[in-house]
VEXKOL-703575 format. One line per 8 residues: number of its first residue (from 1); their letters; for each residue x, y, z of N, C-alpha, C. Coordinates in steps of 0.2 Angstrom, whole numbers, plus 5000, padded with zeros to 4 digits. Atoms other than C-alpha are relative to their C-alpha. Layout:
<recs>
NUM) a) X Y Z X Y Z X Y Z; ... $
</recs>
This chain:
<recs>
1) xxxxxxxx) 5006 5003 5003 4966 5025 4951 5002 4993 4999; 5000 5006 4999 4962 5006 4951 4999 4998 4995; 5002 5004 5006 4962 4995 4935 4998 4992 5003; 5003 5005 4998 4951 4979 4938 4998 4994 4994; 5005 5007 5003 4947 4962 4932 4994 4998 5003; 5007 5004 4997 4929 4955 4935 4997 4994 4994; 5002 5006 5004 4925 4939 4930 4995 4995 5005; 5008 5004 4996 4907 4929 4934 4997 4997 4994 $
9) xxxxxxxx) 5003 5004 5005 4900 4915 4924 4990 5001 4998; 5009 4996 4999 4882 4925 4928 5000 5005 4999; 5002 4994 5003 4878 4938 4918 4996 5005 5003; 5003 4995 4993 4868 4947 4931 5004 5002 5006; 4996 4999 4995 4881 4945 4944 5006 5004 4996; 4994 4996 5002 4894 4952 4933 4997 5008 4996; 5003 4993 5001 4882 4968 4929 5000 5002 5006; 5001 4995 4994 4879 4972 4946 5007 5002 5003 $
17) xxxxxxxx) 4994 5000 4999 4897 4969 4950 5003 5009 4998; 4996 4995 5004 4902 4981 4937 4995 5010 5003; 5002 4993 5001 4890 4994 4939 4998 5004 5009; 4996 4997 4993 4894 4994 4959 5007 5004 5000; 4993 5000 5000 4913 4997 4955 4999 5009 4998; 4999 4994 5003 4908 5010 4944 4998 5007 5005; 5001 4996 4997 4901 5021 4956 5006 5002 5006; 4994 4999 4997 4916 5021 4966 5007 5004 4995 $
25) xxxxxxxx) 4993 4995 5005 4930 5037 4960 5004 4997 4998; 4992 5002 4999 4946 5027 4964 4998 4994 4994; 4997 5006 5005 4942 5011 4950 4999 5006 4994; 4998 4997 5009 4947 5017 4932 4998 4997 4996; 5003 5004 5002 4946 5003 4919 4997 4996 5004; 5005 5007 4999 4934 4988 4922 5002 4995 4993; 5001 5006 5006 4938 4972 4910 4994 4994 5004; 5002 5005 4998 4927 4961 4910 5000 4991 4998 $
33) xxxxxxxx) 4998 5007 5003 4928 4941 4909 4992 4995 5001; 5006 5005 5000 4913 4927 4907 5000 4993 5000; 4998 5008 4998 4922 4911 4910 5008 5002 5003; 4995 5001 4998 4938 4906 4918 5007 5002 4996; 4996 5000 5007 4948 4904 4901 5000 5007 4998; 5000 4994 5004 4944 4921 4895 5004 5005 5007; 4996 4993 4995 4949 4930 4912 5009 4997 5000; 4991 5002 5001 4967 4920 4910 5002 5006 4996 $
41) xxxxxxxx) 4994 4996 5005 4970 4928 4894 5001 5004 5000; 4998 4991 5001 4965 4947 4897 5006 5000 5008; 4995 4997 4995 4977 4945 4913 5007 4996 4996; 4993 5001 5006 4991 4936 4903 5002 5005 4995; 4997 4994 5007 4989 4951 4889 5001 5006 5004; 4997 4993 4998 4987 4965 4900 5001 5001 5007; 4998 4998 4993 4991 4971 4919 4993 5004 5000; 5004 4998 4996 4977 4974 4930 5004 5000 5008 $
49) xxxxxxxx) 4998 4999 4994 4979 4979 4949 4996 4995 5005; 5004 5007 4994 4965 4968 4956 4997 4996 4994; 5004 5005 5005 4955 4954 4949 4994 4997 5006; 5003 4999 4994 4939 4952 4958 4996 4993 4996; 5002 5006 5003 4934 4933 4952 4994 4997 5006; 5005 5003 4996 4920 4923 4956 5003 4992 4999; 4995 5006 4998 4926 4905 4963 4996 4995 4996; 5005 5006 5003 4912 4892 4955 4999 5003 4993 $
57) xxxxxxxx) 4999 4998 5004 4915 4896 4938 5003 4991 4995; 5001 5005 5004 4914 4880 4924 5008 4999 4998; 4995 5000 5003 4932 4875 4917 5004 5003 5007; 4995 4997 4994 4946 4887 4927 4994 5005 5004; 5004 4998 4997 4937 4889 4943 5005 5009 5002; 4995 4991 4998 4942 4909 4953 5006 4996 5004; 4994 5003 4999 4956 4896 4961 5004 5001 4996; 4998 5001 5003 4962 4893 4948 5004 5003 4998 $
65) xxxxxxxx) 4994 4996 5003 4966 4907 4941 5004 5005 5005; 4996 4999 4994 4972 4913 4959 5008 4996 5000; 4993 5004 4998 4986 4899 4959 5003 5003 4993; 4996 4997 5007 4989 4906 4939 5003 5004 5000; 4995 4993 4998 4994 4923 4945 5007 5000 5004; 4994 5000 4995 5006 4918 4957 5008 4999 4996; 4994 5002 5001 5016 4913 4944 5003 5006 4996; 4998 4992 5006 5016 4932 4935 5006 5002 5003 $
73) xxxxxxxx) 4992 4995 4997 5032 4944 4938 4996 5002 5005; 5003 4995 4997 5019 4955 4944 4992 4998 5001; 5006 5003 5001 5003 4946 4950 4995 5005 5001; 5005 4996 4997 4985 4955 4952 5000 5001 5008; 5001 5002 4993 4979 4957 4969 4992 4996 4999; 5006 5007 5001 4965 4942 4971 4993 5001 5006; 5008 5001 4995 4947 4946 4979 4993 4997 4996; 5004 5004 5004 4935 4933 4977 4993 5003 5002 $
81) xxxxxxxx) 5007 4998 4998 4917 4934 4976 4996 4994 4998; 5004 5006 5000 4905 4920 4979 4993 5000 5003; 5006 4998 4994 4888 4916 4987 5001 4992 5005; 4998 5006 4996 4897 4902 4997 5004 5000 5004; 4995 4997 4998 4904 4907 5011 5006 4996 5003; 4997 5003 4998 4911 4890 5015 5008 5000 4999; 4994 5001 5006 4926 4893 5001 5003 5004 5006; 5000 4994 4998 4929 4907 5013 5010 4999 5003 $
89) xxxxxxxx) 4994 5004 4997 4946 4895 5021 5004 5000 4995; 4995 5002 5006 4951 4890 5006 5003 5007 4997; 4997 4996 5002 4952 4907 5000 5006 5005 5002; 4994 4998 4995 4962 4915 5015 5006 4995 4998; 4996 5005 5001 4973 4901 5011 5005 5002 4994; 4997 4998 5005 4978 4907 4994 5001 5006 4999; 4996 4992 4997 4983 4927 5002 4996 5001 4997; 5006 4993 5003 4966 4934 4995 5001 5006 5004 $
97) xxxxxxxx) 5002 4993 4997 4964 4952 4998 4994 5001 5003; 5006 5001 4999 4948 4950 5001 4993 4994 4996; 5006 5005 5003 4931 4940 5001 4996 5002 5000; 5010 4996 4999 4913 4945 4997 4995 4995 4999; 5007 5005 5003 4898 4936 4997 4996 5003 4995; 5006 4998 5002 4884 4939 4987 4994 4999 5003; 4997 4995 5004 4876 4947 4985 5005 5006 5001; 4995 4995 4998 4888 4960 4986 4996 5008 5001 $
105) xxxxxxxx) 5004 4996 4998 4883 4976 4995 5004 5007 4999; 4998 4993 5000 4889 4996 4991 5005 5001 5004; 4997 5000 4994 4897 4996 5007 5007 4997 5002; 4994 5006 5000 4907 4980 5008 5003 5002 4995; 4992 5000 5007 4916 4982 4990 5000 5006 5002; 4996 4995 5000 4920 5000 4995 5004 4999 5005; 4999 5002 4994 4926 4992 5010 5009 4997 4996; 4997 5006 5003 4935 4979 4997 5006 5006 4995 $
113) xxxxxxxx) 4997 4995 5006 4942 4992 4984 5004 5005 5006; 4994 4997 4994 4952 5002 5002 5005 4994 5001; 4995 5004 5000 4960 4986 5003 5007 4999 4996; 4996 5002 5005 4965 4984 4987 5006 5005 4999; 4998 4992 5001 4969 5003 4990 5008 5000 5003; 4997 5002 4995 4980 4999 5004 5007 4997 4997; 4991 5005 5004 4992 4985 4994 5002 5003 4997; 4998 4998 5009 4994 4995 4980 5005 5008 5002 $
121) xxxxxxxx) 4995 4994 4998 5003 5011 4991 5004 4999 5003; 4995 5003 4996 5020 5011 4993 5000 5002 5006; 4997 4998 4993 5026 5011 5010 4992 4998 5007; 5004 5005 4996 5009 5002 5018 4998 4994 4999; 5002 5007 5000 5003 4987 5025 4997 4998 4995; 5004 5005 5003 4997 4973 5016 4995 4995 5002; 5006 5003 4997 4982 4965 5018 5004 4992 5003; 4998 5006 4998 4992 4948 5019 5002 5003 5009 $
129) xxxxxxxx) 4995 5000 4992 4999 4957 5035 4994 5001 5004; 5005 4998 4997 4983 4959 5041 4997 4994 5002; 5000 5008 4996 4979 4943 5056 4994 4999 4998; 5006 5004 5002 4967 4932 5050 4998 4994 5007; 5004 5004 4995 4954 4924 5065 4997 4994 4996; 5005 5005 5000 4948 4906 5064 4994 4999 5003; 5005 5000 4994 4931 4905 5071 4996 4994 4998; 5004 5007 5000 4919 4891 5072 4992 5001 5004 $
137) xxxxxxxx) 5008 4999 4998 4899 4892 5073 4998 4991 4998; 5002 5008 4999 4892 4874 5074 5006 4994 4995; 4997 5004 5003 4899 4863 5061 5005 5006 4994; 5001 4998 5006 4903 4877 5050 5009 5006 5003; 4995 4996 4997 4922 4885 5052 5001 5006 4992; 5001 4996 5003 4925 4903 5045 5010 5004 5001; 4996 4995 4996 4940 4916 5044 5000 5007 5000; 5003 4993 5002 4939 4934 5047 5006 5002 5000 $
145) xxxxxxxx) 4994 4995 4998 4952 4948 5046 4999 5003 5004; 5001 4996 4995 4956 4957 5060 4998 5007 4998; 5000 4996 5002 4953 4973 5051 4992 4999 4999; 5007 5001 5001 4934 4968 5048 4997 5000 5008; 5003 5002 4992 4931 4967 5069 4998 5007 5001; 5004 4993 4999 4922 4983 5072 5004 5002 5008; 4997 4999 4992 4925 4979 5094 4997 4993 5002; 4998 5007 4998 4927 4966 5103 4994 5001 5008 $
153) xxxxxxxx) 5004 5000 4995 4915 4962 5120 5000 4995 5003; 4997 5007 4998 4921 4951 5133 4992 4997 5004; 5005 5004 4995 4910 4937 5140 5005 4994 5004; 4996 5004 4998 4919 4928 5153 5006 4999 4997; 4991 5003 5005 4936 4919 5147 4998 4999 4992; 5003 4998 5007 4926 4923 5131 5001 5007 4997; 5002 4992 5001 4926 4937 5118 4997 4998 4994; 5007 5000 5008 4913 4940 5102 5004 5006 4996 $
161) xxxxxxxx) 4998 4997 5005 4921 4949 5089 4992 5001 4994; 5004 4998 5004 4908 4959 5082 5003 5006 4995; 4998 4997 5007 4908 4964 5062 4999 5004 4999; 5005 4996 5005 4899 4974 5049 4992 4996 5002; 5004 5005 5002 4887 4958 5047 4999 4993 5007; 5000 5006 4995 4891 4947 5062 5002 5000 5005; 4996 5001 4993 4896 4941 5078 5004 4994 5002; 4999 5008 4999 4908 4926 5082 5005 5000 5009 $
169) xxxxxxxx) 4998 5002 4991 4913 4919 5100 5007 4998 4997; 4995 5005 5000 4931 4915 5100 5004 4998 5009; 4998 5003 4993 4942 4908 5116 5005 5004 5001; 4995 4997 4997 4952 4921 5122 4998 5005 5003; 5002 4996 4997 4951 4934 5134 5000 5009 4996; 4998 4993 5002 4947 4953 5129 5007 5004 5004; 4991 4997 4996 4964 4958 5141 5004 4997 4997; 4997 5003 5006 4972 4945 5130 5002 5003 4993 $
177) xxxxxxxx) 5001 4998 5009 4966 4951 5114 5002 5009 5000; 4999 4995 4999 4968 4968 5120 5008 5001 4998; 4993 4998 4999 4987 4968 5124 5001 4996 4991; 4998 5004 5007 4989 4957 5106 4999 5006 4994; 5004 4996 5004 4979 4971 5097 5003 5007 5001; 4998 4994 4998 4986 4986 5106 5003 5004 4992; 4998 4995 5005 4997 4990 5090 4997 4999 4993; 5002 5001 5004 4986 4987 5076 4991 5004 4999 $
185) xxxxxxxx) 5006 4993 4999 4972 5003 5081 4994 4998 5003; 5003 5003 4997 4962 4994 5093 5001 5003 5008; 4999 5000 4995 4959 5002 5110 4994 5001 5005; 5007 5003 4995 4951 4996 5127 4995 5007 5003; 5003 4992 4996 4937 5010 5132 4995 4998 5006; 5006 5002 4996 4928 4998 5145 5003 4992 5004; 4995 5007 5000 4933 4983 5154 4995 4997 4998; 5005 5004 5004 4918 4975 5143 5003 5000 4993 $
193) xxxxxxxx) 4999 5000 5008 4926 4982 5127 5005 5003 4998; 4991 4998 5006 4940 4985 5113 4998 5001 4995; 5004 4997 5007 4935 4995 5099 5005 5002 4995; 4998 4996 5003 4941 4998 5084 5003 5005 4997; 5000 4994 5001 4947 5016 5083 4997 5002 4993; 5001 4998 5005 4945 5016 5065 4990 5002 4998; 5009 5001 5002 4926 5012 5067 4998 5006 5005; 5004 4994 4995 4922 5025 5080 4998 5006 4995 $
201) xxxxxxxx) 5005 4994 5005 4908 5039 5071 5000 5006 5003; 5000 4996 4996 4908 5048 5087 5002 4999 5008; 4998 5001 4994 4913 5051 5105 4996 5007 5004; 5005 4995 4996 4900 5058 5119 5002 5002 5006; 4997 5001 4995 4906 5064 5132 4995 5002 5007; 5005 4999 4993 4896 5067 5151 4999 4998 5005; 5001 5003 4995 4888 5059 5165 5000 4993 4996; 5000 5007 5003 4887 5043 5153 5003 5001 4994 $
209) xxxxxxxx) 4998 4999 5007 4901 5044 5138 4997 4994 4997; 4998 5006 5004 4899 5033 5126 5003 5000 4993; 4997 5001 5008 4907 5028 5109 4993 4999 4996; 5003 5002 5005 4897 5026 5093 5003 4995 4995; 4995 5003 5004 4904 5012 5082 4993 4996 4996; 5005 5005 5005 4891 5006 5066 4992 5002 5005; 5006 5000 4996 4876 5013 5076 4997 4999 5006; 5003 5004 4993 4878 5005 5091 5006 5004 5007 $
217) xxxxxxxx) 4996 4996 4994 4883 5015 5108 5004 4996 5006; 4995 5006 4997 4896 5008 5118 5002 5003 5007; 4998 4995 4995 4901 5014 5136 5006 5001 5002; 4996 4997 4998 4916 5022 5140 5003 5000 5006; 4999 5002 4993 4924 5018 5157 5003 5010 5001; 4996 4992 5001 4929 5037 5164 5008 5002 5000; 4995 5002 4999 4944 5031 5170 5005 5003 4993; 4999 5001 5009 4947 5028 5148 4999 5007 4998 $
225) xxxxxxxx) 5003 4995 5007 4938 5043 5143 5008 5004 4998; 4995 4995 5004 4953 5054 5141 5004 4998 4994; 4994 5002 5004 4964 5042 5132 4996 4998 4993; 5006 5002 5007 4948 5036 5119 4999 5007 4997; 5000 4992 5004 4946 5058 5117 5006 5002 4995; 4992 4997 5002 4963 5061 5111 5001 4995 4995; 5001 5004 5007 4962 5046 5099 4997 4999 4996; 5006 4999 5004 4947 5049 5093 5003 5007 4997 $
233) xxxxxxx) 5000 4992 5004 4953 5068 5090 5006 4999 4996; 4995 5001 5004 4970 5062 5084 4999 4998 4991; 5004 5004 5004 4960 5053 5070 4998 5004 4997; 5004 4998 5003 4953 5068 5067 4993 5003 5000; 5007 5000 4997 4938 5067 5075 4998 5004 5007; 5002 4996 4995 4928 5078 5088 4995 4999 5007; 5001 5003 4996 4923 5074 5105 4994 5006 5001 $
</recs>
């Protein structure tokens, strides 16, 4: 069970907050905080596991109290929430766990609450171990975790790392990124594509297999299908 801080200077935003968390088994307490200053004190008094602050916040913004943790024995784990996804660099920057925009969707924080899931058991990864992508859409530079890339799709000496929510063109080859990603549960089913394992829903098999990832059908080279069946069923899953 997960003990939480949630702190938002927006009374609306810190009710919906809450009463998304709630719906999810794994949080336990919820504290909540309504300025900067008030969330310092209940993490100076008591030990929470995460702290899910909002960054533009009047007096100590959600930086703020991100840099204040660092200095605990035992700091929270830090996911911020904003509706600016600009911050989004700066936040990677300070080892966030995770980022959400607003509004915040069911989906995405349970998405965000596995993360926290994740750091919090011994003997796994930590999200800080988890590759963080630069990407660049016109003027506007973003970061994503590797862990959020659903599959990858080559275009030329290009490849598109598509999300949950989007799509970004970065500068390397999907053979590239394949061999980079090999150990990180990412395998090539297509010489167009590199899927996620984790996201696969289903796997078809036929005259035309395809993968299912988020809805969307993906083709299968035959060549691959064996090696995509068996990691798919390794997982759990049934062909």
């Amino acid at each position: 069970m997960i003990d939480v801080l949630i702190a938002d200077d927006e009374g609306p935003a810190l009710d919906a907050l809450e009463f998304l968390l709630r719906q999810d088994p794994r949080i336990a307490l919820i504290r909540r905080a309504n300025t900067g200053a008030e969330a310092l004190g209940i993490l100076t008094s008591e030990k929470v596991d995460a702290a899910l602050l909002d960054i533009h916040m009047p007096g100590l913004s959600g930086f703020d109290l991100a840099r204040a943790t660092n200095l605990f024995a035992s700091p929270p784990l830090i996911v911020f929430v904003t509706a600016d996804e600009e911050t989004a660099v700066d936040a990677f920057d300070l080892d966030a766990t995770d980022f959400l925009l607003k509004p915040v969707r069911q989906k995405r924080l349970e998405r965000a609450v596995s993360r926290i899931e994740a750091a919090l058991a011994p003997g796994r990864p930590s999200p800080q171990d988890d590759q963080v992508i630069t990407v660049i859409r016109g003027a506007t530079i973003r970061r994503i975790r590797r862990s959020d890339v659903r599959y990858v799709q080559a275009q030329g000496d290009y490849a598109r790392l598509h999300t949950e929510d989007d799509s970004y063109i970065v500068r390397i080859t999907i053979t590239e990124l394949g061999e980079q990603w090999a150990g990180s549960g990412f395998l090539r089913i297509h010489r167009s594509f590199l899927v996620a394992l984790d996201s696969i829903s289903s796997v078809r098999v036929g005259s035309n297999p395809v993968v299912t990832v988020g809805g969307v059908d993906l083709p299968v080279s035959r060549r691959l299908l064996p090696a995509v069946r068996d990691a798919f069923e390794a997982r759990g899953g049934r062909a």
